[in-house]
C-alpha positions as CSV (number, residue, x, y, z in Angstrom):
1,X,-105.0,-134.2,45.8
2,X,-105.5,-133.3,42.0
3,X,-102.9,-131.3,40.3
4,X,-104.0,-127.8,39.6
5,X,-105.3,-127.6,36.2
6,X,-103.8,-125.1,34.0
7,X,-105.2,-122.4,31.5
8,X,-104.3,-123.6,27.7
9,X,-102.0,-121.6,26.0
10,X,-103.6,-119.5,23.0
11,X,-101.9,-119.0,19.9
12,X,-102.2,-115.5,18.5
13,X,-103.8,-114.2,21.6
14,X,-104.7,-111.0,22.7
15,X,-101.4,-108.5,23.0
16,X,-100.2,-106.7,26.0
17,X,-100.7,-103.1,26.2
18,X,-97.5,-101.8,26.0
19,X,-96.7,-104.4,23.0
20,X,-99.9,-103.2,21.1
21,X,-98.4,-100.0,21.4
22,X,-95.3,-100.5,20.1
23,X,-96.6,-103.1,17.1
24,X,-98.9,-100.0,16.0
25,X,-96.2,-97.2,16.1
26,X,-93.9,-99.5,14.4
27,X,-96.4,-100.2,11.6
28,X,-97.8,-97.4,11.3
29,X,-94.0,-96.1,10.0
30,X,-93.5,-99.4,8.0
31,X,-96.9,-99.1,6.0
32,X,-95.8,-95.3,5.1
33,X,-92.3,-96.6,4.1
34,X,-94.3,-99.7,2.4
35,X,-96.8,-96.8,0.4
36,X,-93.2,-94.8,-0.5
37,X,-91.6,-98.5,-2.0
38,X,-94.3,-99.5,-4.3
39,X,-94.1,-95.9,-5.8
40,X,-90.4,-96.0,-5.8
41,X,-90.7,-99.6,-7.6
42,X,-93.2,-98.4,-9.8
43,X,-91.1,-95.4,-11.0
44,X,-88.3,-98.0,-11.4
45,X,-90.2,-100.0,-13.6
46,X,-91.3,-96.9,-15.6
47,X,-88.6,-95.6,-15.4
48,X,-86.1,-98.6,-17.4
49,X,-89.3,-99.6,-19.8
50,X,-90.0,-96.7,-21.4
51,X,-87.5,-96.4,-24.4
52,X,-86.6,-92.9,-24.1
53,X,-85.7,-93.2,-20.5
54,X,-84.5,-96.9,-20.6
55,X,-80.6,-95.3,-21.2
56,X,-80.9,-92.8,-18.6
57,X,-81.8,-95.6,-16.1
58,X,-78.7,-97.5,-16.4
59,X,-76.4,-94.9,-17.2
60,X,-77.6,-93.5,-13.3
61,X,-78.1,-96.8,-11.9
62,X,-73.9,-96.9,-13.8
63,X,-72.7,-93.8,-12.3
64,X,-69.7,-93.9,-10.4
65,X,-68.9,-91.7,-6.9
66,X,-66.9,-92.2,-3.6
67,X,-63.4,-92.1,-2.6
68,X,-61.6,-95.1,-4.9
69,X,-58.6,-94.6,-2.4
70,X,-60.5,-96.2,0.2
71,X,-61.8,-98.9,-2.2
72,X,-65.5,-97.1,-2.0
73,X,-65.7,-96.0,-5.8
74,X,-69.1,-97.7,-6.2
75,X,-71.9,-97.3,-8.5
76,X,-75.2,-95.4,-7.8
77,X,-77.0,-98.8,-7.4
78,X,-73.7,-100.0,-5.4
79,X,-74.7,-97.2,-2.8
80,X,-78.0,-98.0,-2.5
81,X,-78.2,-101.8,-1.9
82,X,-74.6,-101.8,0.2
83,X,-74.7,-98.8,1.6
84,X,-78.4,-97.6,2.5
85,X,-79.4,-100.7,3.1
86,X,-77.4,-101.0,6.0
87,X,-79.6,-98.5,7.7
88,X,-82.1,-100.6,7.2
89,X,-80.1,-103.8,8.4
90,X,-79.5,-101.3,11.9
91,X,-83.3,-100.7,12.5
92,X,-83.8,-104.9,12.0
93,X,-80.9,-105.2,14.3
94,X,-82.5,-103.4,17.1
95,X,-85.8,-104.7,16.6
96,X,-84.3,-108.2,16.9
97,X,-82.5,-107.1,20.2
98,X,-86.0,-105.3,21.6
99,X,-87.8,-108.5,20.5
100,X,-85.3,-111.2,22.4
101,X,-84.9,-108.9,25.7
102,X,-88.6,-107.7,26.1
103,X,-90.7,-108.5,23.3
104,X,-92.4,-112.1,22.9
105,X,-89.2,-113.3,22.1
106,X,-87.8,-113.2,25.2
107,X,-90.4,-116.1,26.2
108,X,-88.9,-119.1,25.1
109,X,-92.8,-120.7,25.0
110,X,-93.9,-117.5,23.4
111,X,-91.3,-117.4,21.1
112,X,-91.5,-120.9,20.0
113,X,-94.7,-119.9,17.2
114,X,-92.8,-116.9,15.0
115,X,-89.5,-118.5,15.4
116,X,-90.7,-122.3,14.1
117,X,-93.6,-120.7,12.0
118,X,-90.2,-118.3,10.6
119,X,-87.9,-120.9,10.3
120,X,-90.1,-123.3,8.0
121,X,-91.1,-120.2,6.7
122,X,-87.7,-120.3,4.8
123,X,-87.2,-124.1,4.8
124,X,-90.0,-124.9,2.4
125,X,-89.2,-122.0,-0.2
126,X,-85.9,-122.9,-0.2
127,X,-86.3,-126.4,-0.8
128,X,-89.2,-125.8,-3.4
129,X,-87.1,-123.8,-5.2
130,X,-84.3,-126.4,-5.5
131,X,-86.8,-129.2,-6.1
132,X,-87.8,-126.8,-9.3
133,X,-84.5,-126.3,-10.1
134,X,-83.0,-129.5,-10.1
135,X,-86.3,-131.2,-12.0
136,X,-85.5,-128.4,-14.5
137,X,-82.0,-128.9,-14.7
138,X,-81.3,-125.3,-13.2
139,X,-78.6,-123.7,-11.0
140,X,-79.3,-124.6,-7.3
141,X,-77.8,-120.7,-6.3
142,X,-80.3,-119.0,-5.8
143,X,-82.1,-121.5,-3.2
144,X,-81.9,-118.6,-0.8
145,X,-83.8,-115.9,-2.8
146,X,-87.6,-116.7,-2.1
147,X,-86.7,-116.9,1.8
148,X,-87.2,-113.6,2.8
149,X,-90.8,-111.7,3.9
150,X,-91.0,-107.9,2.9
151,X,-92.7,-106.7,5.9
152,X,-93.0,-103.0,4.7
153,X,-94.4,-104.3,1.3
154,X,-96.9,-106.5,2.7
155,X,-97.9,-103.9,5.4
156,X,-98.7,-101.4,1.9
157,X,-100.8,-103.8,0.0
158,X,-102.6,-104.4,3.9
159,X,-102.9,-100.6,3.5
160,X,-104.0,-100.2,0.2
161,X,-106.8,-102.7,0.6
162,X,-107.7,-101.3,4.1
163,X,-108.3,-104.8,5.8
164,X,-108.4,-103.8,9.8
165,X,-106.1,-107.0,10.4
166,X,-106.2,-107.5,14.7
167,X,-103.2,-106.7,16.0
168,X,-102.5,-110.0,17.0
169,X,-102.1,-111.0,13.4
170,X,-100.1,-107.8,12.4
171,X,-97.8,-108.6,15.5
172,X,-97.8,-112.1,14.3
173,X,-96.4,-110.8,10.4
174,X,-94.2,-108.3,12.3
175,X,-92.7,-110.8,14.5
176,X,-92.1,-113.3,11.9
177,X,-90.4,-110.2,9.5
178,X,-88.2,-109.6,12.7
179,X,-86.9,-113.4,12.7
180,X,-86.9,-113.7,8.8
181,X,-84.7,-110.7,8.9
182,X,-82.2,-112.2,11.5
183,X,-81.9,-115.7,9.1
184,X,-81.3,-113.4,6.0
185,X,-78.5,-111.9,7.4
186,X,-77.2,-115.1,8.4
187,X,-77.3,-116.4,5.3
188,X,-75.7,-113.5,3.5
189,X,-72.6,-113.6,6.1
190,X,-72.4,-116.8,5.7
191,X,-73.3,-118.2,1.9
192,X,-72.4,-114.9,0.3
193,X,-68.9,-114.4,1.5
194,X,-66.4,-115.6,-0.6
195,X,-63.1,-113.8,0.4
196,X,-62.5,-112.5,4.0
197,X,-59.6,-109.7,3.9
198,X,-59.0,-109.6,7.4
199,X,-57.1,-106.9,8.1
200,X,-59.9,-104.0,7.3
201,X,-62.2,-106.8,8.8
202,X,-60.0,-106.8,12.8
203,X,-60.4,-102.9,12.0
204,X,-64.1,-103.3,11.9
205,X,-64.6,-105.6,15.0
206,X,-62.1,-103.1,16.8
207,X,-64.3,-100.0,16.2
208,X,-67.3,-101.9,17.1
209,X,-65.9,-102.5,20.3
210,X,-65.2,-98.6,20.8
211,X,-68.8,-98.3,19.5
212,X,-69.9,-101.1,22.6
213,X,-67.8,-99.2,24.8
214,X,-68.7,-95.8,24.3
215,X,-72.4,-97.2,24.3
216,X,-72.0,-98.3,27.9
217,X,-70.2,-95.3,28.9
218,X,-73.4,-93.5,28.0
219,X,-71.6,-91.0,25.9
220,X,-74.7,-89.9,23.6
221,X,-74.9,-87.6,20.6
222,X,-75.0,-88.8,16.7
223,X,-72.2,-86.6,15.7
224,X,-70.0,-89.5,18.0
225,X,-71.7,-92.4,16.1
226,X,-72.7,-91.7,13.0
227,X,-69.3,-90.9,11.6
228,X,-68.0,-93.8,13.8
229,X,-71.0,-96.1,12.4
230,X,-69.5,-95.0,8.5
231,X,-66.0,-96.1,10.1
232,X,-67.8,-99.9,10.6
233,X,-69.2,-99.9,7.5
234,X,-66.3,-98.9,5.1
235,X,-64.0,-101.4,6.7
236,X,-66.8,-104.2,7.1
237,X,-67.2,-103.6,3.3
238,X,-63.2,-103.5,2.3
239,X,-63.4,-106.9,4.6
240,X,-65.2,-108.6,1.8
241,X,-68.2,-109.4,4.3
242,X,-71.7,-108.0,3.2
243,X,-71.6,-104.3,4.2
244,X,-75.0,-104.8,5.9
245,X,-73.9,-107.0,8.2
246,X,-72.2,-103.9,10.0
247,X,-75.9,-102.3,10.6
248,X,-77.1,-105.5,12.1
249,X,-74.4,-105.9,14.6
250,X,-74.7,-102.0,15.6
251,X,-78.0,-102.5,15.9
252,X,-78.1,-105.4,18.3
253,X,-75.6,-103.2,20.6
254,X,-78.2,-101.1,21.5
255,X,-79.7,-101.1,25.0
256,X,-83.1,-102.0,24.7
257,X,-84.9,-102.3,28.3
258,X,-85.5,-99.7,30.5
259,X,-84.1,-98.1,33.4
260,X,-86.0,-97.2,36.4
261,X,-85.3,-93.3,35.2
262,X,-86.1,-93.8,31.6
263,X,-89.5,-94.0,29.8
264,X,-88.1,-95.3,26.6
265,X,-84.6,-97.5,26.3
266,X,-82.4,-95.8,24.1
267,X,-82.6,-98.7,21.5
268,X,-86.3,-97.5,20.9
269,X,-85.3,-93.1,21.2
270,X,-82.8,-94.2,18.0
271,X,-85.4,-97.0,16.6
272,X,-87.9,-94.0,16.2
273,X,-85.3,-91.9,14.8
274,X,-83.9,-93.8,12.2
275,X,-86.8,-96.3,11.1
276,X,-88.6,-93.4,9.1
277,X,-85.3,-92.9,7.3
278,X,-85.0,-96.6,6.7
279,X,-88.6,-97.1,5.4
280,X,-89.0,-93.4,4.0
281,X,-85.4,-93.0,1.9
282,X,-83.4,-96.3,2.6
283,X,-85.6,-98.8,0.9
284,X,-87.7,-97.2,-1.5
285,X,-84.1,-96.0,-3.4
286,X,-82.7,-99.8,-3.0
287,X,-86.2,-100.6,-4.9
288,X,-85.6,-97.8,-7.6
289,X,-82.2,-99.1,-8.3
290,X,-82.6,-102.8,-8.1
291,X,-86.7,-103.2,-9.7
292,X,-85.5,-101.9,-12.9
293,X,-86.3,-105.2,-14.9
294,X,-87.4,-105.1,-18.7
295,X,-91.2,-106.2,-18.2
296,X,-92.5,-107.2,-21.4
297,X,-95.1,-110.3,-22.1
298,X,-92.1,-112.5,-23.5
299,X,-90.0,-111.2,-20.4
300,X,-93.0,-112.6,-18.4
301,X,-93.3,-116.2,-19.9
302,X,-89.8,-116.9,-19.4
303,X,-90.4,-116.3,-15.6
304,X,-92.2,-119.5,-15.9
305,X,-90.2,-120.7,-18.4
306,X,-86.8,-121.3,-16.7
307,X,-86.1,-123.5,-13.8
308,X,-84.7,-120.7,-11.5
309,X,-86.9,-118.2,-12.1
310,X,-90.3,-120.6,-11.7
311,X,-88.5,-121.5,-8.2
312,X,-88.6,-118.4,-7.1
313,X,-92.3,-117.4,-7.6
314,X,-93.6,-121.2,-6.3
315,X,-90.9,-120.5,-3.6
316,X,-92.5,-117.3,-2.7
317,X,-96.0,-118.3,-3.5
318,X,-96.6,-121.7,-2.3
319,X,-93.5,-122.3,-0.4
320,X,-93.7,-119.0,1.9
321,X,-97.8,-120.0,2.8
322,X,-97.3,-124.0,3.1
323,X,-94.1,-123.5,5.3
324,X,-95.5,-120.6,7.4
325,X,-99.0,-122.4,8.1
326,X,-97.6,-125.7,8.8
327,X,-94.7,-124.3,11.0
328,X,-98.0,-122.5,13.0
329,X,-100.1,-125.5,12.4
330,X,-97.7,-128.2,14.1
331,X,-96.4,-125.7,16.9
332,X,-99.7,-125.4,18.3
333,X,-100.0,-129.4,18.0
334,X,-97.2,-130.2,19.7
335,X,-97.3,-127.5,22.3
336,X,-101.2,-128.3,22.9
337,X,-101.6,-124.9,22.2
338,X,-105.0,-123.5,21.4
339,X,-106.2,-120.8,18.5
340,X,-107.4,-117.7,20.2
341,X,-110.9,-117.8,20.3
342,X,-111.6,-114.6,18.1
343,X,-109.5,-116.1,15.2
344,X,-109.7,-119.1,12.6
345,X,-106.8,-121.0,11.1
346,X,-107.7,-119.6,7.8
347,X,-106.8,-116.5,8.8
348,X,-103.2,-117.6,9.7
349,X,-103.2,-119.0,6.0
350,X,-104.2,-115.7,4.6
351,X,-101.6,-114.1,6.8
352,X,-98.9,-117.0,5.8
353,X,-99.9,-116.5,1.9
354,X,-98.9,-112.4,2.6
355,X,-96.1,-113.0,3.7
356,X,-94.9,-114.5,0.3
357,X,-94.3,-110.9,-0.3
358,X,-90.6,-111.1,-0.6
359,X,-88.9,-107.7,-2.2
360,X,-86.2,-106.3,-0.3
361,X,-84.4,-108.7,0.7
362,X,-85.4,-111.1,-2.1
363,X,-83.8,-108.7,-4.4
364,X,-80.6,-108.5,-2.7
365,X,-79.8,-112.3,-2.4
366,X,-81.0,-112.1,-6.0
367,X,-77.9,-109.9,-6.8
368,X,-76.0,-111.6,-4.6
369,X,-76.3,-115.5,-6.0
370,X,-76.5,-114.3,-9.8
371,X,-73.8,-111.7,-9.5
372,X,-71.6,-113.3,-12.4
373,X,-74.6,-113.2,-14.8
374,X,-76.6,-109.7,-15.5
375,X,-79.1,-111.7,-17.7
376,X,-80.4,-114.2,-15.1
377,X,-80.2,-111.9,-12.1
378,X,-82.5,-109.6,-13.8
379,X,-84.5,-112.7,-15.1
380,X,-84.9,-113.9,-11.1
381,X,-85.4,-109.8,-10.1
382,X,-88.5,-109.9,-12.6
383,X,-89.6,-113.6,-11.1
384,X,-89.5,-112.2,-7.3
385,X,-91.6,-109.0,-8.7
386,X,-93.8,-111.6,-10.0
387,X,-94.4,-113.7,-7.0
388,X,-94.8,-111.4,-4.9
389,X,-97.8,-110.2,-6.9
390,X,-99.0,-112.7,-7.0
391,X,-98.8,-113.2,-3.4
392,X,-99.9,-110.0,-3.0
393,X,-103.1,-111.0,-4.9
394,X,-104.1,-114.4,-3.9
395,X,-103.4,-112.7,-0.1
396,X,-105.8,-109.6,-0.9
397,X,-109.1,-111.8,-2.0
398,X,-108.1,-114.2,1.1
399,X,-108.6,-110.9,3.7
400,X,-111.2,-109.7,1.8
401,X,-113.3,-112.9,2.6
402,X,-112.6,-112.0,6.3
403,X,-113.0,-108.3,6.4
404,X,-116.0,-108.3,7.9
405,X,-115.0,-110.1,10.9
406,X,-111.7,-108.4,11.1
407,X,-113.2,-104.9,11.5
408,X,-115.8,-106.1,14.1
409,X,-112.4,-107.3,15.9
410,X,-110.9,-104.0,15.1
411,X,-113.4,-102.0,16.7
412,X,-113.6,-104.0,19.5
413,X,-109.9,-103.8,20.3
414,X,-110.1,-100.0,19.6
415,X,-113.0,-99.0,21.9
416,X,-112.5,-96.7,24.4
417,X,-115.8,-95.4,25.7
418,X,-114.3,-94.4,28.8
419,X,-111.9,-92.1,26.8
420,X,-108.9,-92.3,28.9
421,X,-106.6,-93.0,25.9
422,X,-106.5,-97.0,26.9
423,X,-108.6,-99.2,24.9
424,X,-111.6,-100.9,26.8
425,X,-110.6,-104.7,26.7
426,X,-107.5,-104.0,28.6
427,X,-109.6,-102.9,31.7
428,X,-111.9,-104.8,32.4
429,X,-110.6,-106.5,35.2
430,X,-110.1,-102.8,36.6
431,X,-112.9,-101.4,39.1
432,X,-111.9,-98.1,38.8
433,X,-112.7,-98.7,34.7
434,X,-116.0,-99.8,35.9
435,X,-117.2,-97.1,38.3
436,X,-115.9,-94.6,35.4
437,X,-118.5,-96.7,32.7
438,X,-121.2,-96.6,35.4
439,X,-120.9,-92.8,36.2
440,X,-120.4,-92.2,32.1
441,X,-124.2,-94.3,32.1
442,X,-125.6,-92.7,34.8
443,X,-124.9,-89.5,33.4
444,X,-126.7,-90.5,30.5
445,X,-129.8,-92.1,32.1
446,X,-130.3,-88.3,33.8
447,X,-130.4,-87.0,30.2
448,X,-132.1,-89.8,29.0
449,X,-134.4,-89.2,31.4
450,X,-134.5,-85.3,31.0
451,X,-135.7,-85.6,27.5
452,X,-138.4,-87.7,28.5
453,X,-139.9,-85.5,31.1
454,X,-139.6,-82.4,28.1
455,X,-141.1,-84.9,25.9
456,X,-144.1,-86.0,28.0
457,X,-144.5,-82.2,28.4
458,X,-144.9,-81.2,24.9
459,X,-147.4,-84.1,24.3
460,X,-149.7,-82.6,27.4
461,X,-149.3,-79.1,25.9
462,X,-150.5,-80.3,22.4
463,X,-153.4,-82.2,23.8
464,X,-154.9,-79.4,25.6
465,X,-155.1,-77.4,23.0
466,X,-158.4,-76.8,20.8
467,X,-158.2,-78.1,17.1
468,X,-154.1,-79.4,17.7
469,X,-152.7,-81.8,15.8
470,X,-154.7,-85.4,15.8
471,X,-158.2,-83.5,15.8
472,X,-160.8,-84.7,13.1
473,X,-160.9,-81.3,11.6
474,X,-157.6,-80.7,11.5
475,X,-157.4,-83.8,8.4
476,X,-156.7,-82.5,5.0
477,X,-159.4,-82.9,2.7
């Protein structure tokens, strides 16, 4: 007997209802947040190149507040990347753990595409970078820097040029964000340690474990964790390990599936609380304290000038787009899995070329490798501004050339004529969906056909009548 012949995968198919859902909620806060960080980084930029406010800029990015007893007397700019950033950290935390125990991560054939497509995502920045480097006889340091994807920055310049990108795509970028985020903070906890205190650091792992067990004791209420959460932080931070690390690893504490009493787990009740506070105040005030750079044309042309700084815009540039495609490219090769039918691969190189948008995170490795020189880290802050730009740019005129086709897809997936609040193409294998579409018809046949009898009725009316219109005489002269 012949084996049973199987349905070919598709890559960047079609996404389930409920994951639609939760892709659009999530981006819909992301591309607000994304909106709020190129104004804050505009101000920033503003803000430290105009000469009368230049001083003002660094004497508040300077400024110095906290308790110094508990070794938190930090600077302004301090706060903002160590401190509010770790919000930010906790929301990527939980979207990792949503994403591994009931997103398309959980898959391991599903999650196979973002995480490869991810991973070489990073790979071929990083090694363009030291490629550039070392030809230039540059500091290898900051291989790290053009590895990370700004998902709220790309979702604002998707905003800004209203492309109706399918959802599969915007999952796709999402997805990939989600994975990038989880390798950054790897690499920060790892490359960008360089002294462990371990004392403050066994108080941190101790209170996370409270935080765990309190977590599966279902004790809720913020004022519990929240003050307990600043705990974790203070003494992740005293440990010497990156403070953010302490928002990841709340984060991925979180219980993200449902129970059979529940609607939504409480991962995604705290996900939808704090990610408009991540993207709405946590990274737009990391951008206005860390985008600061003095942008002038000479400032420019040393962007391409020096070995480091031309690494990271070819990183983010050609290395993001050549290492996302291919990753795609060669995972759907090996894994004889198909395109989905409604998409081209040039649309996942338009997608791979945005996600060469890499701020955030960019910025903060940036700080991170460069920390013992305040000249080349704001040199390599300018060349990820820069890159990303132009990212931004080559990615715009790509969706542009497919806009067309991406609204028709848009409106397809939108479409509800039945108006039950569930987009058409996800019932059509319903009958009830059809017998609702043939009564909706049939209801307009009848007045269809109501109009026509009314119609027909006037036209008799007119016709009987002496002299109407289409009579000889009635012709103007």
């Amino acid at each position: 007997m012949a084996a049973p012949r199987t349905t070919p995968r598709k890559v960047l198919g079609r996404l389930s209802l409920p994951e639609r859902t939760f892709v659009a909620d999530a981006l819909r806060t992301e591309t607000v947040g994304g909106v709020l960080l190129l104004l804050a980084t505009v101000a920033a930029l503003v803000w430290a190149n105009v000469p009368a406010l230049r001083d003002s800029y660094q004497s508040v990015s300077d400024f110095h507040l906290g308790p110094k007893a508990l070794g938190l007397d930090l600077s302004v700019a301090h706060w903002a990347a160590d401190g509010l950033l770790a919000v930010f950290f906790f929301v990527a935390g939980i979207e990792l753990k949503r994403e591994l125990v009931a997103g398309d991560l959980r898959d391991p054939r599903a999650a196979a595409l973002p995480v490869v497509a991810a991973l070489c995502g990073m790979a071929v920045p990083a090694l363009v970078y030291t490629l550039t480097s070392l030809t230039g006889g540059g500091s290898t340091g900051g291989w790290a820097v053009p590895t990370a994807t700004d998902i709220a920055f790309a979702l604002a310049v998707l905003a800004v040029i209203g492309t109706s990108l399918p959802s599969a795509l915007r999952a796709f970028l999402l997805t990939l964000a989600v994975v990038d985020d989880l390798f950054a903070i790897l690499i920060i906890a790892v490359f960008f340690t360089n002294t462990i205190d371990f004392a403050p650091l066994g108080g941190a792992v101790a209170a996370l474990v409270v935080f765990h067990l309190l977590l599966r004791a279902g004790v809720r209420g913020w004022y519990v964790y929240v003050p307990l959460g600043v705990v974790i932080w203070a003494l992740m931070y005293n440990s010497g390990v990156h403070a953010t690390i302490a928002g990841v690893a709340m984060g991925l504490m979180l219980r993200c599936t449902t129970r059979e009493d529940e609607e939504h787990s409480p991962g995604e009740r705290v996900e939808h609380l704090v990610r408009p506070l991540s993207a709405g105040l946590a990274v737009p005030m990391f951008a206005l304290f860390s985008a600061g750079v003095a942008v002038s044309g000479g400032a420019l042309a040393a962007v391409f000038g020096r070995p480091e700084t031309l690494g990271v815009v070819l990183g983010l540039v050609v290395g993001k787009t050549i290492g996302i495609f291919g990753g795609t490219w060669l995972t759907a090769r090996f894994t004889r899995a198909s395109l989905s039918d409604d998409l081209a691969w040039a649309d996942v190189f338009a997608v791979a070329s945005l996600a060469g948008i890499g701020f955030t995170v960019s910025l903060l490795i940036g700080e991170l490798a460069f920390a013992g020189d305040p000249a080349l880290t704001d040199e390599v802050k300018a060349a990820v501004l820069t890159g990303s730009v132009i990212a931004a740019t080559l990615a715009t005129v790509l969706l542009k050339l497919r806009n067309a086709k991406y609204r028709r897809l848009w409106e397809a997936e939108e479409r509800d004529e039945d108006l039950d609040g569930i987009p058409d193409v996800y019932e059509e294998d319903d009958p009830a969906y059809h017998l609702r579409m043939a009564a909706i018809h049939e209801a307009k046949a009848a007045e269809h056909r109501r109009i026509a009898e009314e119609k027909a009725a006037e036209r008799r009316g007119l016709a009987e009548v002496p002299g109407g219109a289409g009579e000889e005489g009635d012709r103007p002269a």
